[in-house]
VEXDREN-2710 file (C-alpha; in Angstrom, 1 decimal):
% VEXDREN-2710
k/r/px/py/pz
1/UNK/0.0/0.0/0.0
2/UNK/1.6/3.6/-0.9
3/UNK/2.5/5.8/2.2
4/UNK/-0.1/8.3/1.6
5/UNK/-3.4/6.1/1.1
6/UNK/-1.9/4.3/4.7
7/UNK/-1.5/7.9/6.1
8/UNK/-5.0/8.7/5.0
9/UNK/-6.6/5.7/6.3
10/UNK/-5.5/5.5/10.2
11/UNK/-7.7/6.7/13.0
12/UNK/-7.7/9.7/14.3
13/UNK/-5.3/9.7/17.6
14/UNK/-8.2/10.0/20.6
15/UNK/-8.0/12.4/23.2
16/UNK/-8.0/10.9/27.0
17/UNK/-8.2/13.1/30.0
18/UNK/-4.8/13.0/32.0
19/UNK/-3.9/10.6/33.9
20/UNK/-5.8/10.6/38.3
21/UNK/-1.7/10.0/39.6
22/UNK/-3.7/9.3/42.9
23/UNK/-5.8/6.6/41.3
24/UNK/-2.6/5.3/39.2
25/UNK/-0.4/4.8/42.5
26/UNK/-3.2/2.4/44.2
27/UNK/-2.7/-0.4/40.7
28/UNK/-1.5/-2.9/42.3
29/UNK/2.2/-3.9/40.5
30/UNK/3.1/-8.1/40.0
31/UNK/6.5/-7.7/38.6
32/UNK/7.5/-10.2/36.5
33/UNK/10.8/-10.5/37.2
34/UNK/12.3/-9.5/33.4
35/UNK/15.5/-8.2/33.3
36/UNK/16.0/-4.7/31.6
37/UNK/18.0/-5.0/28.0
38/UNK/19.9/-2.7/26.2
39/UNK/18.1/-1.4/22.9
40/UNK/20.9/-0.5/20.8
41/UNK/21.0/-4.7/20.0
42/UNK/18.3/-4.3/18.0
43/UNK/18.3/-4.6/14.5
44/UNK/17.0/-2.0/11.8
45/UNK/14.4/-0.9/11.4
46/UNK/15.2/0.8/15.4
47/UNK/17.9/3.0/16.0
48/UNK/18.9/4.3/19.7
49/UNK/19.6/7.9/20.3
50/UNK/19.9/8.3/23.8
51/UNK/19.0/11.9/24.1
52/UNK/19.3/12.8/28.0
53/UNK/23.1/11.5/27.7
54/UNK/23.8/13.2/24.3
55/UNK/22.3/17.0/25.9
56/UNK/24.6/16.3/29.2
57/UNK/22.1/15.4/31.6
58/UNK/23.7/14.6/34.9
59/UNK/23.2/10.7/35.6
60/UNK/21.9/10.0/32.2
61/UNK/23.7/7.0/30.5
62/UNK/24.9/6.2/27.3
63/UNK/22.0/3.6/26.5
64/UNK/18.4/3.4/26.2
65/UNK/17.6/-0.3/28.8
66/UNK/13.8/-1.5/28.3
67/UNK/12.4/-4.8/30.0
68/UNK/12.6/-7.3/27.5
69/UNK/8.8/-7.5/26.5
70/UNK/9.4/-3.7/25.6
71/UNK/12.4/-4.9/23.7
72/UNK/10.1/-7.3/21.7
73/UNK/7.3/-5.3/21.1
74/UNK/9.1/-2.0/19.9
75/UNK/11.0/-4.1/17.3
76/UNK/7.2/-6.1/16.7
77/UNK/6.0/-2.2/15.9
78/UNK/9.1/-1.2/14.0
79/UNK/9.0/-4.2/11.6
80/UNK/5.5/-3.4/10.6
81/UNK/5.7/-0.1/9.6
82/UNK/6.0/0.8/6.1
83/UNK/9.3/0.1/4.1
84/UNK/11.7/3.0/4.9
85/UNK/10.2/4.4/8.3
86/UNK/12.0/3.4/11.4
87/UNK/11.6/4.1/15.1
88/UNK/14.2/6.0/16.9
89/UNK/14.1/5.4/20.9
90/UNK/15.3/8.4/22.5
91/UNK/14.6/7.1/26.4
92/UNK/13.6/4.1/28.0
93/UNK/15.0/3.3/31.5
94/UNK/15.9/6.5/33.6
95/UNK/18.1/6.4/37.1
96/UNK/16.5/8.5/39.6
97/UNK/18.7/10.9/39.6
98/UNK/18.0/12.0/35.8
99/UNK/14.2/11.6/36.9
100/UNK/15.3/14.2/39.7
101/UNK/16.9/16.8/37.4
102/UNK/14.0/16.8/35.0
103/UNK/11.6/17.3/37.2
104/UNK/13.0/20.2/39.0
105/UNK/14.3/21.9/36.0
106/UNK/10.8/22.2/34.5
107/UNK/9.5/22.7/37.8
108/UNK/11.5/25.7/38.0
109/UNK/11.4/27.0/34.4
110/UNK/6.9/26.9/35.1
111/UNK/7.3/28.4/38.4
112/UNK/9.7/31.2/37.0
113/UNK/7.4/32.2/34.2
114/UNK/4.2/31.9/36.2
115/UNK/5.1/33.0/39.7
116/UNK/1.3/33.5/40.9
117/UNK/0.7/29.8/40.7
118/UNK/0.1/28.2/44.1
119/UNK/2.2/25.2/44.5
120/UNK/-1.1/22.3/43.9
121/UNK/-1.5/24.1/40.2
122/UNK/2.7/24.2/39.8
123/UNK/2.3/20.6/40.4
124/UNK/0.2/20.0/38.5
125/UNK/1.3/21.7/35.6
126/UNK/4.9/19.6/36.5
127/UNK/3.1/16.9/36.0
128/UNK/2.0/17.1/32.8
129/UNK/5.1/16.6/31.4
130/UNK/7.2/14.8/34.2
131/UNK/6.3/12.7/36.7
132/UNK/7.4/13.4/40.2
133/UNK/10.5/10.9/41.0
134/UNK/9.9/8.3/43.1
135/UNK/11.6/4.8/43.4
136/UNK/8.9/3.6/45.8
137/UNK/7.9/0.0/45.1
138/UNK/4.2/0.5/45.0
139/UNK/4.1/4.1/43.0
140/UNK/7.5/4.2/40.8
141/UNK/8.1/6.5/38.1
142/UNK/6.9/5.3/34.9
143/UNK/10.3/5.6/33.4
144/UNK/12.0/4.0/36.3
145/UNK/10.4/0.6/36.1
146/UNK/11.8/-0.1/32.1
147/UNK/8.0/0.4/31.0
148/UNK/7.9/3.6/29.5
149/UNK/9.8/4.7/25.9
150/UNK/10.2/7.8/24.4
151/UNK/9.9/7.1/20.5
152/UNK/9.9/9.0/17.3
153/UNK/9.7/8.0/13.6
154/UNK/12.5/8.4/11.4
155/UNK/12.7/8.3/7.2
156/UNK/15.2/5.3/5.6
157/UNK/18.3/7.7/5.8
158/UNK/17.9/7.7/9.7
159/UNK/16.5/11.2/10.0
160/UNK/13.3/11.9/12.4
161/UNK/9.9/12.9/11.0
162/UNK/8.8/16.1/11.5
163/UNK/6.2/15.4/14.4
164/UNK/5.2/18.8/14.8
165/UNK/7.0/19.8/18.0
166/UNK/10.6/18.6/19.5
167/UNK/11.1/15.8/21.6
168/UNK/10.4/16.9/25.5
169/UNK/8.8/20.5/24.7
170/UNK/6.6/21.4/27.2
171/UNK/4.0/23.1/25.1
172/UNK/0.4/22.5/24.2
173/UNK/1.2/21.4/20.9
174/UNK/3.0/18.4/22.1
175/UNK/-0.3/16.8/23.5
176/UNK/-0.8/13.7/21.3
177/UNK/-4.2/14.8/20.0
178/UNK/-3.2/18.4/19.7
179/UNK/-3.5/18.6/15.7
180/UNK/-6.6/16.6/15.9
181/UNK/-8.4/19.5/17.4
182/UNK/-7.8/22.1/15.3
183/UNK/-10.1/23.2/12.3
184/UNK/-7.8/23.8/9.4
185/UNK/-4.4/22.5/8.8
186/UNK/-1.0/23.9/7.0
187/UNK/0.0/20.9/5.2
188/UNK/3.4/21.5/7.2
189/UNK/0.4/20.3/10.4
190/UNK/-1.6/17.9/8.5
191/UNK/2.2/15.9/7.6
192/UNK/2.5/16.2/11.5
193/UNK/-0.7/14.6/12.5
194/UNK/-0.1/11.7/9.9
195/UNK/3.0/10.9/11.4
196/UNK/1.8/10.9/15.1
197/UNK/-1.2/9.2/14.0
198/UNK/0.9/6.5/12.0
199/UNK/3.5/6.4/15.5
200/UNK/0.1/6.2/17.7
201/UNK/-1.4/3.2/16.1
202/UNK/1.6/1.6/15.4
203/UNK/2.6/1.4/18.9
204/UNK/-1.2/0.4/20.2
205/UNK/-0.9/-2.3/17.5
206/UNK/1.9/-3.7/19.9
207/UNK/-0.1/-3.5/23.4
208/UNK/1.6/0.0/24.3
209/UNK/-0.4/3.0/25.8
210/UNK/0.1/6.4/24.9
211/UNK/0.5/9.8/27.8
212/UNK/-1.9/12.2/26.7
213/UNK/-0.1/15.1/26.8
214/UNK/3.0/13.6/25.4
215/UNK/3.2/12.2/21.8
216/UNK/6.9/10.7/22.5
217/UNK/5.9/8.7/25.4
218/UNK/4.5/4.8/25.2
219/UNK/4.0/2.3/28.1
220/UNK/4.2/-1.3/28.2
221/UNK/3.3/-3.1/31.7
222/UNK/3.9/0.1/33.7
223/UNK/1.1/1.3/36.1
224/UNK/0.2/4.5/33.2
225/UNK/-0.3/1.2/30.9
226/UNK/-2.2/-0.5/33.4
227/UNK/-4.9/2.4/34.0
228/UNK/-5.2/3.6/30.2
229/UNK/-6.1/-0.2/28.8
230/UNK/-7.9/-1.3/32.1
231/UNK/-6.1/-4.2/33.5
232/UNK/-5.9/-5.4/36.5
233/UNK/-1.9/-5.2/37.6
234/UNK/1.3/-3.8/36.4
235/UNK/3.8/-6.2/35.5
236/UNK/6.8/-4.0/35.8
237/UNK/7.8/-2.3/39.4
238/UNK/10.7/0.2/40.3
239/UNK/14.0/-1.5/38.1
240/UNK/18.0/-1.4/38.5
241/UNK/20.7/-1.9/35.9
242/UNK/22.5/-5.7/36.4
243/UNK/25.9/-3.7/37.6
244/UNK/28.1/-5.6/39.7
245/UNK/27.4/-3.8/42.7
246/UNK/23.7/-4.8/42.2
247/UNK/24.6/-8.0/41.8
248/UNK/26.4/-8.3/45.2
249/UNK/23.9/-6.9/47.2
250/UNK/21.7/-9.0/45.8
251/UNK/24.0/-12.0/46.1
252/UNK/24.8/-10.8/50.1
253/UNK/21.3/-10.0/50.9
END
């Protein structure tokens, strides 16, 4: 099928309300014990661009680590797209520390440009785009438990898709359904909207969830996944690299 009849075909991306982070914290999580795997082994059509490292992120690492049934169903979602689009995973796995830095940096950046906000609205607003860090085994950060990716398309010669906004900006226009609102489209918008809609049901094809307000971000297993498709359990809790020292405690426990 060529591109553009595909393109014109898929459904619209739908919009969901933000995620209740109260009601998300009480799913209860069975981990499944998976080990978290480094995505640069797979083959084309995925490449790895590990963006937090590559803008000097303190703690970021030169790798993006997934549990292994992310591993498996990104490449099951890259293989079926159409000859000469990839997927490029900017983010998968996050330490705590780079969960931290995120957090506070936007956190900061809202609070400086909107100073009369009480702190429960400059959470809020946080939120939308980061989650607040926490390693607690019953409520861990989505990207701390190897569940959630950040993903973006990319043409045959490795370049991304124009998407409509950057990777990461906190704007309204990085809300997944954002061009789906809007009455008329540029055709700069409308090439936009057909790749996030071709990236959205893609990765739904595959089992993954989508954050509202972030067209980047997928979940597989994580608690987000567990409340936007309704089951019962997360199978992925709070994660740690297999490092030596890891292994030792674990060994000495």
């Amino acid at each position: 099928m060529p591109l553009t009849t595909l393109l014109n075909d898929l459904t619209p991306i739908p919009s969901h309300p933000a995620p209740s982070w109260e009601t998300l914290r009480s799913v209860p999580i069975a981990d499944n014990g998976e080990s978290l795997v480094p995505m640069s082994l797979a083959p084309a059509p995925i490449k790895v661009f590990p963006a937090y490292a590559r803008m000097g992120i303190p703690g970021a690492i030169q790798e993006c680590f997934v549990r292994e049934g992310v591993y498996r169903a990104l490449l099951a979602a890259a293989r079926s797209l159409p000859e000469g689009i990839g997927i490029i995973v900017l983010d998968g796995w996050r330490p705590w520390r780079v969960q931290q830095y995120l957090f506070d940096t936007l956190h900061e950046a809202i609070q400086h440009q909107q100073p009369d906000l009480d702190e429960a609205a400059l959470l809020e607003r946080t939120r939308e785009f980061v989650s607040v860090p926490s390693r607690e085994p019953t409520a861990p950060s989505p990207h701390l438990t190897g569940g959630a990716v950040d993903v973006t398309l990319c043409d045959a010669d490795g370049l991304p898709l124009d998407m409509g906004t950057l990777f990461d900006e906190a704007l309204p226009a990085s809300h997944s359904d954002y061009f789906e609102q809007l009455e008329t489209l540029t055709p700069q918008q409308k090439k936009a909207r057909d790749h996030r809609r071709l990236l959205y049901n893609t990765m739904k094809q595959q089992g993954f969830t989508n954050l509202p307000s972030e067209w980047w971000h997928y979940d597989f297993g994580d608690q987000l996944w567990a409340y936007y498709d309704a089951h019962d359990q997360a199978c992925y809790g709070p994660a740690e690299l297999d490092t030596i020292e890891n292994r030792w405690r674990q060994q000495l426990a």
